[in-house]
N, C-alpha and C positions, 0 to 999 in steps of 0.2 A: 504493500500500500504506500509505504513511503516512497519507493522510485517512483512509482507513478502519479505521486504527485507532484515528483519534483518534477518529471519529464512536462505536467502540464504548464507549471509553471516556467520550463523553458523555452518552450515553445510558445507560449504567451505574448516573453520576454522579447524575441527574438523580431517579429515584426515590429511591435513598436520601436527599438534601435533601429531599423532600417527605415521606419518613416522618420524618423530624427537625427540621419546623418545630412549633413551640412555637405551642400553640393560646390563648388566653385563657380561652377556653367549652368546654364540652361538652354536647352536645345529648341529652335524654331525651325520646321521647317514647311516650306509654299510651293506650290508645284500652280503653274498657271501656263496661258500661249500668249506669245506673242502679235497680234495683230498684224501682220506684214504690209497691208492697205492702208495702216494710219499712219505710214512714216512721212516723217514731213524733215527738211534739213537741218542740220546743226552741226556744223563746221567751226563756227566760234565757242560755242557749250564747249564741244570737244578737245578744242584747243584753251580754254581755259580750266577744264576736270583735270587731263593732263600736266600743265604747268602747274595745279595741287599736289597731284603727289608724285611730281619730281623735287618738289620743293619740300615735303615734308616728309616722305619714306623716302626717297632719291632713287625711286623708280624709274628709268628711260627706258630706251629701244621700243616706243611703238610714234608710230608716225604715219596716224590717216590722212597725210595732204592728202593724196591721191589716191584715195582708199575710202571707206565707208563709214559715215557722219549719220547718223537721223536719230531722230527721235519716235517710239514707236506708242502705241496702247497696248497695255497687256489684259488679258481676262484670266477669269475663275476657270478651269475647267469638270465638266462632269464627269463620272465613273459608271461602271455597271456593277450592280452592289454583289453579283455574284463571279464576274471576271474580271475585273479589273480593266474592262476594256475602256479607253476614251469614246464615248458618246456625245458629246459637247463641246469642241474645244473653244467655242465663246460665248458662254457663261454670263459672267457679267464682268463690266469693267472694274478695274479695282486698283489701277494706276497708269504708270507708261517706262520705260525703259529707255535711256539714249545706249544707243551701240557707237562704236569708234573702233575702228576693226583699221588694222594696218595690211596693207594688201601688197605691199613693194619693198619694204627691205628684208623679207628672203627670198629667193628663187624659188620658184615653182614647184623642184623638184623637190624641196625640204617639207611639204606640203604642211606648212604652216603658218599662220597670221597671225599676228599680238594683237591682243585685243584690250579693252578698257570700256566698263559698259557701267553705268548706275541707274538701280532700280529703285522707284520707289512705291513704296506700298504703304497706306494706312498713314501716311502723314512721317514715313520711314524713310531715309535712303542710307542703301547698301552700296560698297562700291567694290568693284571687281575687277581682278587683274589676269591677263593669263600673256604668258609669253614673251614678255617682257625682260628687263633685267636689273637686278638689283643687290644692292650691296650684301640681303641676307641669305644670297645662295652663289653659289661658285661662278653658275653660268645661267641662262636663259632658264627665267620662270617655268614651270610648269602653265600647260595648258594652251589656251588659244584654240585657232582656227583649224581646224583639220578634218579631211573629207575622208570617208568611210566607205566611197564603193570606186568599184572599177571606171577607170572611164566609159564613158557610154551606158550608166546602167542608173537608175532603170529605163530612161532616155537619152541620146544622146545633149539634151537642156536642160538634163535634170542631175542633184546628186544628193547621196544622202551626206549629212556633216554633223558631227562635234565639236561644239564650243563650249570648254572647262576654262575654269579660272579660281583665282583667290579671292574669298572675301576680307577687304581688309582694315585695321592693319594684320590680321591675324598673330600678334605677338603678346606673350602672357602678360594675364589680364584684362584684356583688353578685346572685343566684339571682332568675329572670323568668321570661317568656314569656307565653304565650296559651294561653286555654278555648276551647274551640268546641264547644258542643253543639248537635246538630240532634236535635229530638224532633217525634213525631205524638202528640198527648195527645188522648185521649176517655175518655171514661166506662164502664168495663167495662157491655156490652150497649144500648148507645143505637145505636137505630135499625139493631139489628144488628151493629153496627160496634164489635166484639170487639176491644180492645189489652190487651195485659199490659206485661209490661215493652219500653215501645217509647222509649227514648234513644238517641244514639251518643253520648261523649265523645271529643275529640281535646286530652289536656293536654301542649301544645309546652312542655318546661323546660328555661331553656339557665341551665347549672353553672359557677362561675369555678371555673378550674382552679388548684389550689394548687402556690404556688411553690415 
């Protein structure tokens, strides 16, 4: 009778300490599309997000003169409650995203673009880096622009792409995480091959938790 009351009382014990450990983070995470139809220019935004944080993390190596500027709308997307499949991908609106995608300081054949994009949501913005360079990694960021199928496939004007990056500053203490965008982009009517708004975004953001 005695062990088994102590085992109850262990077990008791045992959740309670785990609902009253002290976290450091707290994790957010938004999956929404990007509207491709509501971009509209922004060449100077662009140029002035970047000259932020080369001046305050001393991030360089991305440079969209000649590369890709706008401003987009993002939405909610829906699910299928029993697969998981996208049924919705514009939901409702819930902010907008500038991209700044560097399309000319590598070659072609390195089949990658630095990118710099901030999103905001809820009265929030997040700012993301991929590909880049900066003084807290040896050589070129992780991430950026990078295309995922063969040429020619699934059309020859169409391809599918991955765009990862840092949220930043991501250094302790202090609000991080990861972008992961997987997109199909084509050309409304090429070769038949009909897209509209075709992104998913997954923005992982882990929060210090105030003392």
């Amino acid at each position: 009778m005695k062990y088994t009351i102590l085992l109850i009382l262990t077990l008791s014990i045992v959740p309670s300490a785990i609902a009253q450990q002290e976290y450091l983070y707290k994790e957010r995470i938004y999956i929404f599309s990007i509207d491709l139809s509501s971009g509209v220019p922004a060449a100077e935004e662009c140029a002035v997000a970047l000259d932020g944080i080369r001046k305050r993390l001393q991030i360089t190596g991305i440079d969209p003169t000649n590369g890709i500027t706008a401003r987009f709308k993002i939405d909610s997307v829906e699910t299928s409650a029993s697969e998981g499949v996208v049924t919705n991908m514009a939901d409702e609106e819930i902010g907008d995203i500038l991209i700044c995608r560097d399309t000319t300081t590598y070659p072609p054949e390195m089949n990658v673009s630095p990118i710099y994009n901030e999103i905001n949501i809820s009265g929030t913005t997040f700012r993301v880096e991929g590909g880049g360079l900066s003084p807290l990694f040896p050589d070129q960021l992780p991430g950026g622009w990078t295309q995922y199928s063969p040429p020619g496939y699934p059309t020859p004007e169409s391809d599918i792409v991955n765009i990862n990056g840092t949220v930043l500053p991501s250094t302790p203490g202090k609000r991080g995480g990861s972008y992961m965008e997987s997109a199909l982009l084509a050309p409304r009517g090429s070769s038949g091959f009909d897209v509209g708004t075709n992104t998913i975004v997954v923005l992982r953001v882990v929060l210090p938790v105030s003392p």
